[in-house]
N, C-alpha and C positions, 0 to 999 in steps of 0.2 A: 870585755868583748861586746860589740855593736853588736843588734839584733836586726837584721832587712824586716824592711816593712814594705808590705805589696799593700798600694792604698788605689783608692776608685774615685780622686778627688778632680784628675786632669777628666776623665769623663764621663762626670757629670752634666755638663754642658750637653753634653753627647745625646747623653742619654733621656733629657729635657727635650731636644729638639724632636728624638724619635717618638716623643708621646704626641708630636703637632702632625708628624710626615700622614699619610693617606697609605697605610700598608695594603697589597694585596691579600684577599683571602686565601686562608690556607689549605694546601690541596686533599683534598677527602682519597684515601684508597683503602682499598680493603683489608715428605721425603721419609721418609721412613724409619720405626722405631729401630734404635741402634741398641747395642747391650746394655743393660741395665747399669752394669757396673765401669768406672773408666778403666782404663788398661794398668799396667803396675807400674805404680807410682811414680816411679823415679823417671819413667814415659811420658806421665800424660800432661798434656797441656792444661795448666787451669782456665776456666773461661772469665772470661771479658766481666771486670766489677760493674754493676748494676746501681754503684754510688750507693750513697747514704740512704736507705730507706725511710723516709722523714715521720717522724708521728705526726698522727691530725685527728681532727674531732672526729668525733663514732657518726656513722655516715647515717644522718635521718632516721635515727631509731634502729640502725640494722648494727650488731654490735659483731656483730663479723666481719664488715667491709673496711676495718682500716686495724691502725696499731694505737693504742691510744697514748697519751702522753705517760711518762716514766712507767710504763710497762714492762718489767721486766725478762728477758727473755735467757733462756737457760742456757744455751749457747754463743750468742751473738751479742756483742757489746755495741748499743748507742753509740752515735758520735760522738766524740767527746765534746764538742762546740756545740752541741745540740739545734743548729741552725738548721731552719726550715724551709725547705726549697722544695717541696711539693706543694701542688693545687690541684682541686679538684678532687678524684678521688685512689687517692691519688699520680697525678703524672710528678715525674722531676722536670723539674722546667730548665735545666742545664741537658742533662741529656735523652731525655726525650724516652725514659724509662718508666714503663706503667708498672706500678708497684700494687700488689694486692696484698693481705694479710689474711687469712680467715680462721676463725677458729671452732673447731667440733665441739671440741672438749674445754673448758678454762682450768686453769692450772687448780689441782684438788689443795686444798689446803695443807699447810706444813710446807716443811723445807723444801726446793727443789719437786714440788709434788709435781707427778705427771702430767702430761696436758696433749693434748690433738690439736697445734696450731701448723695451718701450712703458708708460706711464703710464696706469691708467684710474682718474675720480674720478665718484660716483655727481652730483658736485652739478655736473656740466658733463657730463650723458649725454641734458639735454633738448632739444627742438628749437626752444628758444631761443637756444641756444648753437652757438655754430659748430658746423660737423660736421668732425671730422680723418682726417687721410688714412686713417687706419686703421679707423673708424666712429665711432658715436656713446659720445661719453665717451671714445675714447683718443686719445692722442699720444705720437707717436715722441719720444724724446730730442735732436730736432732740430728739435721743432714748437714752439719759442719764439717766439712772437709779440707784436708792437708794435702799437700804437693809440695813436689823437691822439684826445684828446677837449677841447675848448678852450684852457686855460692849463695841461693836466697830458699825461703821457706813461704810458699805461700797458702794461705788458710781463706779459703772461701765460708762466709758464712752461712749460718741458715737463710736469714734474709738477705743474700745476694751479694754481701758486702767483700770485697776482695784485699785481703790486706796482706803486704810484702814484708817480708824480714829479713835481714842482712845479716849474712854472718861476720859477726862480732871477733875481730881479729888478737884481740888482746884475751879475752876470753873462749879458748878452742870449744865447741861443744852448742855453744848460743850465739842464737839469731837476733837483731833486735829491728823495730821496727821506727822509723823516723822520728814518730812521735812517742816518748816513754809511756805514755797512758793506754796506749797497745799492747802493754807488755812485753814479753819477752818468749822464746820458746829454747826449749833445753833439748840435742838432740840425743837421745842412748843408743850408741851403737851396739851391734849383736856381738854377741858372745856367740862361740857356735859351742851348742851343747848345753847350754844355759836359759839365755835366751834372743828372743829377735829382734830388731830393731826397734824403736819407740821414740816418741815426740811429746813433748809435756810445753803448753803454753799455758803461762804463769801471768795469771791480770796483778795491775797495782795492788788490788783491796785481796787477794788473796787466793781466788779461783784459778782451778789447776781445771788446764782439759787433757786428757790422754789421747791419745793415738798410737795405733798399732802400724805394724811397717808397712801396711797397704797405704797408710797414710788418714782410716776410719777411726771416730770416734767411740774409742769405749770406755772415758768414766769422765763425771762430771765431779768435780769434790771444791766444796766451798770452804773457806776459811777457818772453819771452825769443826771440818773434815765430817760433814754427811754428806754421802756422795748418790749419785744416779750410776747404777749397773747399763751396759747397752753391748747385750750380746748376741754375737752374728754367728752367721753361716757359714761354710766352707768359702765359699765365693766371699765373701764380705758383706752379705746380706746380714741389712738390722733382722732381728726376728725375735729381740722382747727389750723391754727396757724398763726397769723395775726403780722406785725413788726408796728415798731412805727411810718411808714408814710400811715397806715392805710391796706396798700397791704399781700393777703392773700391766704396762699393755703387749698385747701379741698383734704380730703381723702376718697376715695370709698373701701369699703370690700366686699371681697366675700361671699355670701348668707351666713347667716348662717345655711341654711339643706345643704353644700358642703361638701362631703365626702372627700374633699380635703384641699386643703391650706386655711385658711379662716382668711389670712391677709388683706395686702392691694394691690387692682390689680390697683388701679388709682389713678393719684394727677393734681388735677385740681387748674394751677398757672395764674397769669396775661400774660403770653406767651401764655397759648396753653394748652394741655390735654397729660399726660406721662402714659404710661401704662405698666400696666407690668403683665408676662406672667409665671407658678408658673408650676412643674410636679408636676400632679394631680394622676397619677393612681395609686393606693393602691400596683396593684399586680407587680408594677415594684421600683426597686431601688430608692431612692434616694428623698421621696415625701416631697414637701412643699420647693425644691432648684429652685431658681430664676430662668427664662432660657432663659427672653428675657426682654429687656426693650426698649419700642418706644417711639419717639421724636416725637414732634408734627408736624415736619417735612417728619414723614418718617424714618427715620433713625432709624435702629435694629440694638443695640447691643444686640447678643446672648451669653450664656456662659455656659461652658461646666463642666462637674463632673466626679470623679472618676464613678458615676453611668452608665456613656454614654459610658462606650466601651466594652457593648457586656459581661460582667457578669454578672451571674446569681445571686452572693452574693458578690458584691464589696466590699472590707477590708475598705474605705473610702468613701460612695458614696455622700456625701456631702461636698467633698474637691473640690476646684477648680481649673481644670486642664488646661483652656485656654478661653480665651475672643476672637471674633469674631467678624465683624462688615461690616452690611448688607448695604448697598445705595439706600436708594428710589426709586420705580421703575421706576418716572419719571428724576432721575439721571443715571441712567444706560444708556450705550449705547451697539449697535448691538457689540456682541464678548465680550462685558465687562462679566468679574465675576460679580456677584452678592453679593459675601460674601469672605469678605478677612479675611484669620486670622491674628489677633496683636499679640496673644502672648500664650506659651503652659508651662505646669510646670509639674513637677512628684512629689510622694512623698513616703519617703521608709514604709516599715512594721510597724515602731512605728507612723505614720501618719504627719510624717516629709516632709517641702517640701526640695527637694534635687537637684531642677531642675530646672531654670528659663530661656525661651530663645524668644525672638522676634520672631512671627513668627511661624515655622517648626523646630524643633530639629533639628541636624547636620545628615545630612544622606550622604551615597557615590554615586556620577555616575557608571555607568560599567568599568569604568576604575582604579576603586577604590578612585578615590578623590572626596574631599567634594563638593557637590552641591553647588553653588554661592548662591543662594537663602533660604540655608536654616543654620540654627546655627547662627543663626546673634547674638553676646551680648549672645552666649550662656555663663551662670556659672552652675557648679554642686559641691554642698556639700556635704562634709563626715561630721556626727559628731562622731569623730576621738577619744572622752573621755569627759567624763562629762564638763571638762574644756575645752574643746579644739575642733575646729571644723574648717577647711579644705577647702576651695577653689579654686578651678581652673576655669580655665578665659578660653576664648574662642579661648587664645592662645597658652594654656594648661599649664600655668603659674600658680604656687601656689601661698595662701594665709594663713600664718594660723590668726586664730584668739584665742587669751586666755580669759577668763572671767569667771566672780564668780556670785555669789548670796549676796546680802546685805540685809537683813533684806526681805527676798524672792522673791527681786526683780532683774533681771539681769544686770548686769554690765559689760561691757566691759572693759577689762585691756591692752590689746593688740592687736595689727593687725600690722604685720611684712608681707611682699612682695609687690607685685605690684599690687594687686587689681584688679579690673576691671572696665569697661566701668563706669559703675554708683554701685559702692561703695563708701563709707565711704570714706573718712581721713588712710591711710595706714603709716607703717614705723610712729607709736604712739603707745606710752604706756601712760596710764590715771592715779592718785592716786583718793583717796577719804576718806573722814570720815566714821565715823563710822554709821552716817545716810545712807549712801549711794550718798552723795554729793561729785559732783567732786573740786578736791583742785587742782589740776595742770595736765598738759597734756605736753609732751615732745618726741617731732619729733627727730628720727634717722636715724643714716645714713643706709646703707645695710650692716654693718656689726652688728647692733643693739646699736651702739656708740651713747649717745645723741649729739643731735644737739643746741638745744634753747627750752627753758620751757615756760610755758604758766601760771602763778597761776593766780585762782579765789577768788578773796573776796565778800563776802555778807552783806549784811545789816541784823538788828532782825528780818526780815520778810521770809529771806533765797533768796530773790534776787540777783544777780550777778548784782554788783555796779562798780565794777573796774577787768578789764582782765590787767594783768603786764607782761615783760617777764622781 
């Protein structure tokens, strides 16, 4: 059997000329908490994938603001291709998704050890989409969630990623997912009197996740069977999750007669007590979006929203426009700031981020040149054509980038110029199957001439066994 190959070689051409064309610059633009938990299951709609959340380098010293490379995460599987399609800090430059990582806590040592990591994606911050424990747009490291939606199973991950399963006709019971390296999910239907429905998704290397018939994660068990306990509430509220050297965190919620956010304002870990700070007021934009988190130390990160600057009806007030980060008062000295910003983003009209910069945006002294202090690692994106979307670097140097859709998931086929600070892999073009599996990667020179290829072979499971050039 022939394998289809989707290749990016007719344009090339293409995509040479748009690094010469004169693009316009791209446009700068700036409802209320719903129930914590989605409706039952076999209901609710899963929300819109957030794509691969790419790793990238630790942002300037702040080891909170990204995901870093082969970091494992307790729930949520890597790409398999591991291709990198975010810039900055990161945006996906396919669809225009601002991806954040943060972490409270880092995972305690040992197997599966605990950890306080949150995930927020700007394209799952609206109130269309569930609301997660932590507000709109984020999810702990433990908020993997299951949905049935007719003959398919689909499993949103902690870091936003959405992955579909088909049930599997030859085998009644299992789903499977396009590419084997997804695995697989097994479903148990109820017994009445016994017990209730349940869901088991089973990775290549041996990780089993459970879900119970709401469709909530409750046991993580790895290969060699230490598992993570994750036990809920009546409703389906997490409210402790305990790893296999017995260490455990607890979650606190907000009252439920709160006219406001009424997730989770607290997590109490073997370190210390994290809290966290929710807009509550009805009659102002933006309500049930995170806007502070404290360390048991002291230490406030705050963060900021399309909601926070001064309109009356923000196009996005759930988008986030920039992270902060305050110093304990007993860290502070006489003259010191109190609150440094890390980092500010924009996003245009279709609620695209288009802006990513360290910092303060690039702005002029009175003399007309750039401020030292401000535009650090600025990029800004055009999305230039459905296929096609546009980078410039901080040193006003283009990017383009080509990519497709494979079975509705984005693909990267190209990235021709010089990139930036913390992008991707540049001066490459990608092929793939027809699953949407990458089959070779091939580095060029600046005239788009390859250089050396890169092919992938897989084993029956869909793992990458052998890289060849």
């Amino acid at each position: 059997m022939t394998t289809a190959r989707i290749s990016v070689r007719p344009l090339l051409a293409h995509a040479l000329l748009g690094l010469l064309l004169a693009l316009p610059p791209a446009v700068f633009a700036a409802t209320s908490g719903a129930s914590l938990l989605p409706a039952t299951n076999q209901q609710s709609r899963p929300p819109s994938s957030a794509s691969d959340p790419t790793c990238v380098s630790i942002d300037g010293g702040d080891p909170a603001a990204a995901r870093p490379c082969g970091d494992e995460a307790p729930a949520s599987q890597d790409s398999p291709d591991g291709i990198a399609h975010g810039a900055g800090n990161p945006i996906d430059v396919i669809t225009g998704n601002k991806y954040q990582r943060e972490t409270d806590l880092a995972a305690l040592p040992g197997v599966l050890g605990i950890e306080i990591v949150r995930h927020y994606n700007s394209a799952q911050a609206g109130t269309d989409a569930p609301l997660g424990l932590l507000g709109r747009g984020w999810r702990l490291s433990y908020e993997t969630d299951l949905y049935v939606s007719g003959q398919q199973v689909h499993i949103v991950q902690a870091d936003g990623t959405r992955l579909v399963f088909v049930a599997d006709g030859r085998q009644p019971g299992h789903h499977r997912h396009a590419d084997p390296a997804r695995g697989w999910v097994q479903v148990r239907a109820a017994v009445p009197g016994v017990r209730a429905a349940s869901y088991r998704w089973t990775w290549p290397e041996g990780r089993e996740l459970e879900f119970d018939a709401r469709g909530k994660l409750v046991q993580i068990r790895t290969a060699t069977g230490e598992f993570v306990s994750l036990a809920r509430g009546v409703d389906g509220e997490l409210v402790k999750v305990t790893d296999p050297q017995g260490r455990s965190l607890s979650f606190e919620y907000a009252p439920r007669t709160s006219r406001g956010f009424r997730g989770v304002i607290a997590i109490t870990s073997p370190l210390g007590r994290f809290t966290y700070a929710h807009q509550n007021a009805r009659a102002v934009p933006g309500l049930s979006n995170l806007i502070a988190a404290t360390h048991p130390d002291g230490a406030v990160r705050r963060y900021h929203y399309g909601a926070d600057h001064g309109e009356t009806a923000p196009a996005w007030p759930h988008h986030l426009t920039g992270i902060s980060l305050a110093a304990p008062m007993a860290a502070r000295t006489e003259g010191q700031a109190g609150e440094r910003r890390l980092s500010t983003y924009a996003y245009d009209r279709a609620g695209r981020a288009i802006m990513s910069v360290r910092g303060a945006p690039r702005a002029l002294d009175q003399s007309g040149q750039p401020r030292a202090d401000t535009g650090i690692e600025q990029i800004e994106l055009e999305f230039a054509a459905p296929d096609r979307t546009v980078l410039t670097n901080s040193l006003g140097q283009r990017t383009t980038y080509l990519h497709t859709r494979i079975h509705g998931e984005p693909r990267l086929l190209a990235a021709i110029g010089p990139g930036c600070a913390r992008c991707g892999e540049t001066n490459v073009r990608y092929q793939y199957d027809d699953r949407g599996r990458l089959l070779s990667s091939t580095r060029l020179d600046h005239a788009g001439q390859p250089l050396a290829a890169t092919t992938v072979e897989r084993d029956l499971a869909g793992r990458v066994v052998r890289r060849s050039r």
